[in-house]
MITORTI-263082 format. One record per atom (N, C-alpha, C): residue in one letter; x, y, z. Coordinates in steps of 0.001 Angstrom, whole numbers, plus 500000, padded with zeros to 6 digits. Each point is the difference from the previous one (the first is absolute). Layout:
<pts>
AXYZ/...
</pts>
This chain:
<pts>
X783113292447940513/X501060499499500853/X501093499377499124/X501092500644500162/X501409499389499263/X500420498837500461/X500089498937499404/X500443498535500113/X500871499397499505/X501163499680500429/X501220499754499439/X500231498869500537/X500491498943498593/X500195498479500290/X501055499334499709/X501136499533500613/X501220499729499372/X500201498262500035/X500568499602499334/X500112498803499643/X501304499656499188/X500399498474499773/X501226500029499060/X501190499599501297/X500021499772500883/X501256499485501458/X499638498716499972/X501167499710501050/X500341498591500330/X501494499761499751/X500426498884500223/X501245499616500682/X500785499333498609/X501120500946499943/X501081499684499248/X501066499808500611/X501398499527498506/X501341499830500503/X500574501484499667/X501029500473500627/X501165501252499864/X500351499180498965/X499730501395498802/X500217500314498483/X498988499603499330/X498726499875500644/X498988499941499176/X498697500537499682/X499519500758499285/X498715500576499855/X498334499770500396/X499176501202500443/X499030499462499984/X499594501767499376/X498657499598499725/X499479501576499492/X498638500310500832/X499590501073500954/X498841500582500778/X499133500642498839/X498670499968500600/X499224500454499119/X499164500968501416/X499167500901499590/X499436500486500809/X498474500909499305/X498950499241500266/X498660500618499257/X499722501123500741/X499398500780499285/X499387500958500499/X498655500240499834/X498764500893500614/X498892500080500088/X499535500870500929/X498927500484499620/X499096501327500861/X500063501420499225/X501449500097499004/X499724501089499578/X501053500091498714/X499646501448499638/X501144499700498417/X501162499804499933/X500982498518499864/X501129499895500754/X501085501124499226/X499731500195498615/X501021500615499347/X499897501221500133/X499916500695501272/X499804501546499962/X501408499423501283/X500445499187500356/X500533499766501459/X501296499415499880/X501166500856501215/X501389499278499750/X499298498644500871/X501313498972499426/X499851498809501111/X501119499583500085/X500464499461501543/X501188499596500614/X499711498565500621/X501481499314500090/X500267499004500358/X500837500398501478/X499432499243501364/X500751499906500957/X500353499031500307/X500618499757500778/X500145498311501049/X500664500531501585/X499685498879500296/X500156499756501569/X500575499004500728/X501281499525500338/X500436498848500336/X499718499838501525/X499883498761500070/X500181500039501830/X501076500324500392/X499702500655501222/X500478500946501002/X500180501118499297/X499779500289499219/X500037501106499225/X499624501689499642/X500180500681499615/X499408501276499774/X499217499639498371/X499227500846499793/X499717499586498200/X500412500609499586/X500608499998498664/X500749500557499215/X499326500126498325/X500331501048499481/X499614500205498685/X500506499208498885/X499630499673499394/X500881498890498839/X499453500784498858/X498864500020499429/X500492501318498249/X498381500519500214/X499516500803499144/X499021500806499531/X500237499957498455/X498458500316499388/X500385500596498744/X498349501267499701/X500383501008499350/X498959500969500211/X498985499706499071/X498860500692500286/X498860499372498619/X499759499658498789/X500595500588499476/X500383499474498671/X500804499232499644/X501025499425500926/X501161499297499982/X501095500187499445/X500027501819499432/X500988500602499378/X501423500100501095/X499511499720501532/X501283500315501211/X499833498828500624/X501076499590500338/X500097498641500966/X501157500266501041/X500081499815501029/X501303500314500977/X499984498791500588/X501457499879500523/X500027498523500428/X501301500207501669/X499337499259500758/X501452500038501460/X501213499290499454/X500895500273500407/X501182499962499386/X500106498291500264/X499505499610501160/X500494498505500071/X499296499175499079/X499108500896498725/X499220499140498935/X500479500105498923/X500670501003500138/X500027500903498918/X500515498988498841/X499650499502498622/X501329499142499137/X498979498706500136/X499165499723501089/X499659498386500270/X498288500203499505/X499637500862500705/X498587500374500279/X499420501096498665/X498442499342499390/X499250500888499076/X498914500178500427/X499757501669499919/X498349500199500609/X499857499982498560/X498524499495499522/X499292500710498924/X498491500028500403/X499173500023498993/X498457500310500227/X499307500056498758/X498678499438500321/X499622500071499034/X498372500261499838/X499593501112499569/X499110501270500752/X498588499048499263/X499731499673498755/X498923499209499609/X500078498456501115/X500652499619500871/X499477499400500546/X500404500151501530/X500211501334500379/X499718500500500932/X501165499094501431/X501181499712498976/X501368498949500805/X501138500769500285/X500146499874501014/X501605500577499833/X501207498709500357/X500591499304499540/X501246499202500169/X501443500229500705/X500345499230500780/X501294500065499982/X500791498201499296/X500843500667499520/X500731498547499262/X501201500264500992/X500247498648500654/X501070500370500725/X501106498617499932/X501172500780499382/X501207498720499584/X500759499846500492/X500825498890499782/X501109499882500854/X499926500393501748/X499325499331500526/X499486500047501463/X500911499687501224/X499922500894500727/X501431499226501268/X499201500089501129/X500438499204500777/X499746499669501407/X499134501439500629/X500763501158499954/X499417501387500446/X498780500317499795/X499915499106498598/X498363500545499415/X498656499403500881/X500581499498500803/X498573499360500920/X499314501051500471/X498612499950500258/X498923500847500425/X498940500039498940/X499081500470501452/X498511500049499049/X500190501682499054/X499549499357498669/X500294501219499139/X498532500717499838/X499231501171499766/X499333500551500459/X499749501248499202/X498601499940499015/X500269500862499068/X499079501406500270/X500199501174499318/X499407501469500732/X499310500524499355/X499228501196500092/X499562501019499036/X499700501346500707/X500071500999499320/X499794501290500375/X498786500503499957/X499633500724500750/X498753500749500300/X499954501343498842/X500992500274500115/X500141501537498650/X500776499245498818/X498791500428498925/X500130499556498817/X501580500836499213/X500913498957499007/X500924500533498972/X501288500392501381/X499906500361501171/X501501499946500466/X500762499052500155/X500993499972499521/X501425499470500428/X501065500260500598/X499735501349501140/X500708500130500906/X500421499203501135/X501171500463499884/X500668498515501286/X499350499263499729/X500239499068498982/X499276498382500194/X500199499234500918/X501366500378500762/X499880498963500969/X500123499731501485/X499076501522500292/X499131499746500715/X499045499848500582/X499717499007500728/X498414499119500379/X499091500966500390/X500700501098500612/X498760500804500578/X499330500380499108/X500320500247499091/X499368500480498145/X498868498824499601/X499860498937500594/X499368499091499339/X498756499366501166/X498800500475499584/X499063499866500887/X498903498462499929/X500646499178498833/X499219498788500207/X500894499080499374/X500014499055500775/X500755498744500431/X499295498380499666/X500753499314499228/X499588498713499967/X500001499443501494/X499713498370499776/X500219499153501078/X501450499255499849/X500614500283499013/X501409499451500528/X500465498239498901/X500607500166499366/X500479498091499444/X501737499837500833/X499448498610500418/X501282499816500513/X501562499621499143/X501258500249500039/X500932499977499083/X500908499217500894/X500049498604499942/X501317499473500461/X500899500011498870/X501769499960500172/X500781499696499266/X500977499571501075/X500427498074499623/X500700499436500340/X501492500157499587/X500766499505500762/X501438500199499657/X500650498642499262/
</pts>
């Protein structure tokens, strides 16, 4: 059973950093893309970056694009987001993914591609 654990949220000021971490477990994480979503209230969820197994590809939504770093790091089975310079928008629970088919990086960003789901860290950013 794939188990994905994210951690690293909580409540900042607009323009300031925090960095997500997200463990993984149940199976070999580095055969697997992994993505970052979020979800604001009232919201739809939205994709915020991916990066593919090896961490040779990273794609990012444009409203991150410049602020936001996926990386990973396969000996300890993490994938990160470092996320800077933070604005008000960035609120929502952020929410990390993985794929069921090993080595693709097609359309990273979308969810339907991604068949197991953390429980979610919450991301305030104050104004």
């Amino acid at each position: 059973q794939v188990q994905l654990v994210e951690s690293g949220g909580g409540l900042v000021q607009a323009g300031g950093s925090l960095n997500l971490s997200c463990v993984a477990s149940g199976r070999a994480f580095s055969s697997y893309t992994m993505g970052w979503f979020r979800r604001a209230p009232g919201k739809d969820g939205e994709f915020v970056a991916a990066i593919s197994w090896n961490g040779g590809n990273t794609y990012y939504a444009d409203s991150v694009k410049g602020r936001f770093t996926i990386s990973r790091d396969n000996a300890e089975n993490t994938v990160y987001l470092q996320m800077n310079s933070l604005k008000p928008e960035d609120t929502a629970v952020y929410y990390c993914a993985t794929r069921s088919v090993p080595v693709s990086f097609v359309n990273p960003e979308d969810s339907h591609r991604y068949a197991y789901w953390g429980q979610g860290t919450q991301v305030t950013v104050s104004s």
